[in-house]
Backbone as JSON Lines, residues from 0, in Angstrom:
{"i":0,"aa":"X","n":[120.43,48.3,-62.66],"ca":[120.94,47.93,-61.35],"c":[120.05,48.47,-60.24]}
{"i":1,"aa":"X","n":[119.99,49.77,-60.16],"ca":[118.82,50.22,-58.8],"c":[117.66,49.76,-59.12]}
{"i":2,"aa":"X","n":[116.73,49.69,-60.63],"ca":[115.83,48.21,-59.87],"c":[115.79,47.03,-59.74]}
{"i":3,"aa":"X","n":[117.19,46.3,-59.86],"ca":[117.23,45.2,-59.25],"c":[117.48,45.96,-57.82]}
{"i":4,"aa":"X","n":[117.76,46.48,-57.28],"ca":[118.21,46.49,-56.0],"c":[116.68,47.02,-55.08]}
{"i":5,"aa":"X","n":[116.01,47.9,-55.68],"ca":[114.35,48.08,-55.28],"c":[113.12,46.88,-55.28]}
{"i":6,"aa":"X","n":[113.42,45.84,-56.12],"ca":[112.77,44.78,-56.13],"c":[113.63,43.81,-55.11]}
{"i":7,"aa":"X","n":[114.75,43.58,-55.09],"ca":[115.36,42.59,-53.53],"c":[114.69,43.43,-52.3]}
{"i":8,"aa":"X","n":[114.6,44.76,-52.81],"ca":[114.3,45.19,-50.87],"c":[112.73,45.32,-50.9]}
{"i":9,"aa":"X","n":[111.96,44.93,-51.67],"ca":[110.41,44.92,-51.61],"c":[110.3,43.39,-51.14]}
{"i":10,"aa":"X","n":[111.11,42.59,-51.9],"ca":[110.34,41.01,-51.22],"c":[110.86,40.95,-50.15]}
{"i":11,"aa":"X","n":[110.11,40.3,-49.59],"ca":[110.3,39.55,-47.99],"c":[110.17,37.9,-47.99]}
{"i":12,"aa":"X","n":[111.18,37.53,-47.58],"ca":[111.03,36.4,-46.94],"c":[110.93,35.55,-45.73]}
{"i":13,"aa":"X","n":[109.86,34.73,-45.94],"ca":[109.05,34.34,-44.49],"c":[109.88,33.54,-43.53]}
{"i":14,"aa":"X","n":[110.03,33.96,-42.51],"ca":[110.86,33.59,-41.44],"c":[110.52,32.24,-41.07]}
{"i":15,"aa":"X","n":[111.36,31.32,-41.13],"ca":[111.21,30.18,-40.41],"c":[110.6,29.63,-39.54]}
{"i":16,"aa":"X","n":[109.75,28.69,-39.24],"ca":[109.42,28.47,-37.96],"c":[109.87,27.73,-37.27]}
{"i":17,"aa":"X","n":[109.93,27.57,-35.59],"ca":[110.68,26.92,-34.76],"c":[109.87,25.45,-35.34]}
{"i":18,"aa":"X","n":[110.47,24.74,-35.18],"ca":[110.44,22.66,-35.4],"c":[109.28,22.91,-33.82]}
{"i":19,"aa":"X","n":[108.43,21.77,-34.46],"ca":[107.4,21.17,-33.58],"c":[107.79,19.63,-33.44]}
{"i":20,"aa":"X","n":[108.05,19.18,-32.18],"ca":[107.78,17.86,-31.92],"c":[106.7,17.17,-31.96]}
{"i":21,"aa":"X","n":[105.8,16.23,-32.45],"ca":[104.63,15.93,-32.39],"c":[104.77,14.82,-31.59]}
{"i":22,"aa":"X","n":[106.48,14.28,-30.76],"ca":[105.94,13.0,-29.98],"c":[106.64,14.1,-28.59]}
{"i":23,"aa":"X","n":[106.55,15.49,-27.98],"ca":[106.57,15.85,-27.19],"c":[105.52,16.19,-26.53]}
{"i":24,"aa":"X","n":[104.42,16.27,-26.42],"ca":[103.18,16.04,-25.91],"c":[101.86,15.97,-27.03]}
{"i":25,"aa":"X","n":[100.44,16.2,-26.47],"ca":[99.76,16.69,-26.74],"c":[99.36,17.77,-27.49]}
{"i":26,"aa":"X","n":[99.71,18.41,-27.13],"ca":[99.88,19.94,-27.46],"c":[100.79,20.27,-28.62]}
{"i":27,"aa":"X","n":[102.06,19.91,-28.65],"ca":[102.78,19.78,-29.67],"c":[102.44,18.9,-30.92]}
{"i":28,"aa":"X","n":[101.42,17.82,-30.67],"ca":[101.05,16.94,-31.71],"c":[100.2,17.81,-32.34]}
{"i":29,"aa":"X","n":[99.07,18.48,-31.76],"ca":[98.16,19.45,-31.92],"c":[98.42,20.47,-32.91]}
{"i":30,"aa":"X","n":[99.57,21.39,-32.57],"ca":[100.37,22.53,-33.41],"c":[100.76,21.78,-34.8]}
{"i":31,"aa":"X","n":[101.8,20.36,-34.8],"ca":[102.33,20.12,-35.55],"c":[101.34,20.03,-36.32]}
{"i":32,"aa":"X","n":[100.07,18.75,-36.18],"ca":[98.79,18.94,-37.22],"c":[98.25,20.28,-37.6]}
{"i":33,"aa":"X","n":[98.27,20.81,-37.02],"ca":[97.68,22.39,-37.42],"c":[98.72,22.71,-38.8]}
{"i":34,"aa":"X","n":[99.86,22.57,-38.33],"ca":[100.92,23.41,-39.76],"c":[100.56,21.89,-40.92]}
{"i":35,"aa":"X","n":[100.01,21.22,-40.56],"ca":[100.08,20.07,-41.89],"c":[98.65,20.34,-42.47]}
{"i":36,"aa":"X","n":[97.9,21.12,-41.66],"ca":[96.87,21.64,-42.74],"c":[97.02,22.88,-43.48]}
{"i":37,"aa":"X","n":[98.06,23.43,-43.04],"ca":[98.73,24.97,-43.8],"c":[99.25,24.27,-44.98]}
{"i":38,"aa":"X","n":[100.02,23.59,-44.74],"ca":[101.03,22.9,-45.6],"c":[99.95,22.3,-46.7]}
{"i":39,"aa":"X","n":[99.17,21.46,-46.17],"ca":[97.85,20.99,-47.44],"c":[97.53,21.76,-48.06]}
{"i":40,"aa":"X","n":[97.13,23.3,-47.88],"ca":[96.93,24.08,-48.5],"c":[97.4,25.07,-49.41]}
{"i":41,"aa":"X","n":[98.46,24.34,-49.32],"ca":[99.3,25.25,-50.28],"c":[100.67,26.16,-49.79]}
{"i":42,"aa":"X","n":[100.89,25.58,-48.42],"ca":[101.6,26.63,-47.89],"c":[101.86,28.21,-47.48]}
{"i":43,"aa":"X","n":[100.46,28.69,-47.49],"ca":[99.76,30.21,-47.76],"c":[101.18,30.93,-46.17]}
{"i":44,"aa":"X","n":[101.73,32.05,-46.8],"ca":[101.96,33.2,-45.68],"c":[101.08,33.52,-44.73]}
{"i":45,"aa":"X","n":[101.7,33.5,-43.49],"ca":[100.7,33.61,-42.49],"c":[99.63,35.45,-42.68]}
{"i":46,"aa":"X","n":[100.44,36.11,-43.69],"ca":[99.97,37.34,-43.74],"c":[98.99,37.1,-44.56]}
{"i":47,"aa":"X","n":[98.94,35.89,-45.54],"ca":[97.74,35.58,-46.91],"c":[96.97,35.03,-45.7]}
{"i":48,"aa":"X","n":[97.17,34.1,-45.26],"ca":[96.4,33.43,-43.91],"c":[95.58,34.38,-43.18]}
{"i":49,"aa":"X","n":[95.91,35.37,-42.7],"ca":[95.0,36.06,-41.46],"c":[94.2,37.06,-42.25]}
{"i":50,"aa":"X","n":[94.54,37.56,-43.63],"ca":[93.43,37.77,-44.4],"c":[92.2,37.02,-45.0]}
{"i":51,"aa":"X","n":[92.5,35.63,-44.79],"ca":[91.1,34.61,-45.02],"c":[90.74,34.87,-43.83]}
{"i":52,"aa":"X","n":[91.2,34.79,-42.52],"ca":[90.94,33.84,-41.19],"c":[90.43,34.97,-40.25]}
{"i":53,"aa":"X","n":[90.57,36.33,-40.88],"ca":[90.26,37.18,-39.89],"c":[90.64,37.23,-38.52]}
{"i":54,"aa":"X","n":[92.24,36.9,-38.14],"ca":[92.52,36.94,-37.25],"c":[94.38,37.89,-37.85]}
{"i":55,"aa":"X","n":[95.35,38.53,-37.02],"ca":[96.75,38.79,-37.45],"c":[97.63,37.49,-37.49]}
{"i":56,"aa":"X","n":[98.66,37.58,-38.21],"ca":[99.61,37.1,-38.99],"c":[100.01,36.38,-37.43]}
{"i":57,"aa":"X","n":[100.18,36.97,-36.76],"ca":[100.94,36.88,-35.08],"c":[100.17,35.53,-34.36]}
{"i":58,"aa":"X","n":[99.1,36.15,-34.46],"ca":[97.79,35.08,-33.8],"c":[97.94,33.92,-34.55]}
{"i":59,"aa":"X","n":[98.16,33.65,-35.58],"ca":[97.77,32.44,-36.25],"c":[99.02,31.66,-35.89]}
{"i":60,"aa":"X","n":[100.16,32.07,-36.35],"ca":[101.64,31.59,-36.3],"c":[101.63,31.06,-34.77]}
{"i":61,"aa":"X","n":[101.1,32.01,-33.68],"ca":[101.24,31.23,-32.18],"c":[100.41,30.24,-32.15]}
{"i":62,"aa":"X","n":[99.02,29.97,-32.92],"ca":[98.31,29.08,-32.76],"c":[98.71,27.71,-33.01]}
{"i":63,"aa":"X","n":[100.02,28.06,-34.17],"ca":[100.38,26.66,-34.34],"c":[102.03,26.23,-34.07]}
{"i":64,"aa":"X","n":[102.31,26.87,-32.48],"ca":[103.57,27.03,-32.13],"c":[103.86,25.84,-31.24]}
{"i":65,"aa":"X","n":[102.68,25.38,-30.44],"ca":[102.84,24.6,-30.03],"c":[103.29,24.52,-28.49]}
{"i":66,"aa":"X","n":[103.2,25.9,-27.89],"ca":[103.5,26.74,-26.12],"c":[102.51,26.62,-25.81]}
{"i":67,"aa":"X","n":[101.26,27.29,-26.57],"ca":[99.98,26.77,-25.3],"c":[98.74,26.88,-26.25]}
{"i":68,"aa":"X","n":[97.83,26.49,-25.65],"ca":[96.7,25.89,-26.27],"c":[96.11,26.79,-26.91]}
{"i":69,"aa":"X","n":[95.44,27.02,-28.54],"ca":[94.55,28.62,-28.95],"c":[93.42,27.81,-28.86]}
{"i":70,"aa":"X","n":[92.6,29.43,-29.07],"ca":[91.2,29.59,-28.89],"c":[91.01,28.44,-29.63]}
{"i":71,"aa":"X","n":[89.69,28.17,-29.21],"ca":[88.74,27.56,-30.45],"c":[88.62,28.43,-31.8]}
{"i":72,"aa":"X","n":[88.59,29.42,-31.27],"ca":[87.86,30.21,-32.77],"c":[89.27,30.29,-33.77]}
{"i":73,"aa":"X","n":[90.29,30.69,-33.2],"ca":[91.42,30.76,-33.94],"c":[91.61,29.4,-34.18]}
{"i":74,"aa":"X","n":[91.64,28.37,-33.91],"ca":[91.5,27.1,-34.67],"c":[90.72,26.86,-35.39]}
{"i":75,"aa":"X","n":[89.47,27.02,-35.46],"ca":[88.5,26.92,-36.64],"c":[88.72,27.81,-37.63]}
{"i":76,"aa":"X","n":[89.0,29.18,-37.33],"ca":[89.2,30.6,-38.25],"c":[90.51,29.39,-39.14]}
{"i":77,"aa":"X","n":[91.64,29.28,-38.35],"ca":[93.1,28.88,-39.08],"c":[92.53,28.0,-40.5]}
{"i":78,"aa":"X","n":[91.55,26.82,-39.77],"ca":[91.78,25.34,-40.32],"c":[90.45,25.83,-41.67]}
{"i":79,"aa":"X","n":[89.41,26.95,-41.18],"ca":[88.96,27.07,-42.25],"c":[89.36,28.14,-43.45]}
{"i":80,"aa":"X","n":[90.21,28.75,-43.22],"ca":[90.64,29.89,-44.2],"c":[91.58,28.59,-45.09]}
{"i":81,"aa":"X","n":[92.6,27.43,-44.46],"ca":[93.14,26.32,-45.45],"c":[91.99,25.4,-45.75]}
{"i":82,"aa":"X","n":[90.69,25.34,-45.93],"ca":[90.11,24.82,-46.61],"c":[89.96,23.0,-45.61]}
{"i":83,"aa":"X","n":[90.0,23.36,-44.71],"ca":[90.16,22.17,-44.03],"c":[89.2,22.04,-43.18]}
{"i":84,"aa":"X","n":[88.83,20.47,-42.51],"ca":[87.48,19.84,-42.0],"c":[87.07,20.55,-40.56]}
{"i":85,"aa":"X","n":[86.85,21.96,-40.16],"ca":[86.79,22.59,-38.99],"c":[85.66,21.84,-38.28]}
{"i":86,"aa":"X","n":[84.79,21.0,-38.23],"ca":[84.03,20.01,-37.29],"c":[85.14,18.75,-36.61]}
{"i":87,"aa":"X","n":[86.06,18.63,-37.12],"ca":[86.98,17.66,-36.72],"c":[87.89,18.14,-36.15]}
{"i":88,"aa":"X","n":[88.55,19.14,-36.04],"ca":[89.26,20.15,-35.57],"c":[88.54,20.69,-34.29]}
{"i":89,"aa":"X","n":[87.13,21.01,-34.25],"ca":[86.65,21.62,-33.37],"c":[86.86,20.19,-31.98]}
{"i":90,"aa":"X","n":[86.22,19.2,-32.7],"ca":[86.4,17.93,-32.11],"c":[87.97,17.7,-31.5]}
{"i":91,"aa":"X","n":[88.82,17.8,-32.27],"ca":[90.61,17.85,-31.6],"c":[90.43,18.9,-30.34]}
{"i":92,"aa":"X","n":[90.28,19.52,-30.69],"ca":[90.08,21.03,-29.55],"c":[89.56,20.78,-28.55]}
{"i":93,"aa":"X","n":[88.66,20.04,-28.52],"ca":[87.61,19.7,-26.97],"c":[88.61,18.34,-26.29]}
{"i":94,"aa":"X","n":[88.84,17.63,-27.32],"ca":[89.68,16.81,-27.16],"c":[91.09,16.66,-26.35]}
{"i":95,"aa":"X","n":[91.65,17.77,-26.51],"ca":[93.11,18.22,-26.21],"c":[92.83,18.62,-24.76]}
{"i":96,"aa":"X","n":[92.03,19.03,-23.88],"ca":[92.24,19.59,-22.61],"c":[92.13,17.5,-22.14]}
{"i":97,"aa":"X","n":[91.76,16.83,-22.66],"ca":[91.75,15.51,-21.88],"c":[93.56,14.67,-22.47]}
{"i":98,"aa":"X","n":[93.59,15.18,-22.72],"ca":[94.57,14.43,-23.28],"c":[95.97,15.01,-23.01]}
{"i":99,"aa":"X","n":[95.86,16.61,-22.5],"ca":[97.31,17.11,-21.78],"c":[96.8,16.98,-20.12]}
{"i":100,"aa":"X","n":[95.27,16.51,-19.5],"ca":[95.46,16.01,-18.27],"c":[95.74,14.83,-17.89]}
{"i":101,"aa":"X","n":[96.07,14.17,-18.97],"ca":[96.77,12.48,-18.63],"c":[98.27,12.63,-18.99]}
């Protein structure tokens, strides 16, 4: 019984994330694609995540929250630690300041 009860209090489970609209702007379309390349990848913890990406668990999760625009680098860091096309991404990124001024 106490190590079942030492193994429930060692795992953690990953907190939910708030719902992204992808037809509420720009920006929100942006985030939502961002978590569909997490999701391609396997669904990695943002804590497995910021150990590829060299950025914290915190940073990455806001990057794809969908409140305000991240770095470039934390978009490329994100999209390349999931194994994903960071020249096309970099391209979304330059992209996105024209597309939340319309």
């Amino acid at each position: 019984m106490d190590s079942a009860r030492s193994v429930r209090s060692t795992v953690s489970v990953a907190r939910q994330e708030r719902p992204v609209d992808p037809g509420a702007g720009p920006l929100q379309a942006f985030a939502y694609d961002l978590r569909k390349v997490r999701v391609e990848a396997g669904n990695p913890t943002y804590r497995v995540l910021a150990r590829a990406a060299g950025y914290s668990a915190t940073t990455l999760s806001e990057a794809a929250n969908g409140l305000r625009k991240p770095t470039l680098e934390v978009v490329l860091a994100y999209v390349g630690a999931c194994g994903g096309d960071v020249e096309d991404w970099r391209r979304r990124w330059h992209d996105l300041d024209d597309e939340v001024a319309q």
